[in-house]
C-alpha positions as CSV (number, residue, x, y, z in Angstrom):
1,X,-17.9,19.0,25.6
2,X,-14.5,20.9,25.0
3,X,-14.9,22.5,28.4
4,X,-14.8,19.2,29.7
5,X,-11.4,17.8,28.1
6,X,-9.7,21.8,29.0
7,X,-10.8,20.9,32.5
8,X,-9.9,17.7,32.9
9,X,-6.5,18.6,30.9
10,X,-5.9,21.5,33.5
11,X,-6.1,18.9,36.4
12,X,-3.8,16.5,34.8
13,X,-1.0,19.8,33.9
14,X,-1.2,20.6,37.2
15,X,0.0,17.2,39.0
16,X,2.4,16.6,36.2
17,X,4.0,19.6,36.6
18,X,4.2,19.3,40.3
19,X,5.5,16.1,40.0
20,X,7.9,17.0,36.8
21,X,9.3,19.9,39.0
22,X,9.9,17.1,42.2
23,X,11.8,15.2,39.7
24,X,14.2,17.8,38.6
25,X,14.4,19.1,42.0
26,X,15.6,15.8,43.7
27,X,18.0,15.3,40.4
28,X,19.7,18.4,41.4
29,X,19.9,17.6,45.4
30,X,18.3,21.2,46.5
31,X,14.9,23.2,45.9
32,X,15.1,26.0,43.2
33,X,15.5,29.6,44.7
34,X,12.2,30.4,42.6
35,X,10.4,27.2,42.6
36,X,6.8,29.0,41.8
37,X,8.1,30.8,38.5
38,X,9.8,27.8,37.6
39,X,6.8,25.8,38.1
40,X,5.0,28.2,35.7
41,X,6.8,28.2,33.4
42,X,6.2,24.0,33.5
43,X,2.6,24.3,33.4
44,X,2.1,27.4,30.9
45,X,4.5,25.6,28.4
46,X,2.5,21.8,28.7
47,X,-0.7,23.8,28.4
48,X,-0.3,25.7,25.6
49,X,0.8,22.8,23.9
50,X,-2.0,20.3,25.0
51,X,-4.8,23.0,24.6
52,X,-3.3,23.5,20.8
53,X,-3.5,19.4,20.1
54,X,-7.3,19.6,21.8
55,X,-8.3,22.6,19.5
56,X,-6.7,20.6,16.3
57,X,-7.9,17.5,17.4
58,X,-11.4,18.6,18.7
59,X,-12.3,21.1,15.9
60,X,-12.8,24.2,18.4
């Protein structure tokens, strides 16, 4: 069942990091020289925190 909420989580990271990295992008008026690391760095950081609260939560 865990597989299942890291899976669905992933998804979910995914477009809100896309869309979080829009945001910031249209805030500052231009597209980031290195959108993809910057992007990365979005997602790694919401997933390591997410997956932590699923372990905690989930008792994996």
């Amino acid at each position: 069942m865990e597989i299942v909420f890291f899976t669905i989580t992933a998804v979910v990271l995914y477009i809100v990091s896309d869309r979080a990295l829009n945001y910031i992008e249209m805030r500052r008026g231009a597209r980031f020289e290195h959108r993809s690391f910057i992007f990365f760095t979005i997602l790694v950081t919401l997933a390591v925190i997410s997956f932590g609260l699923i372990q905690k939560f989930a008792g994996v």
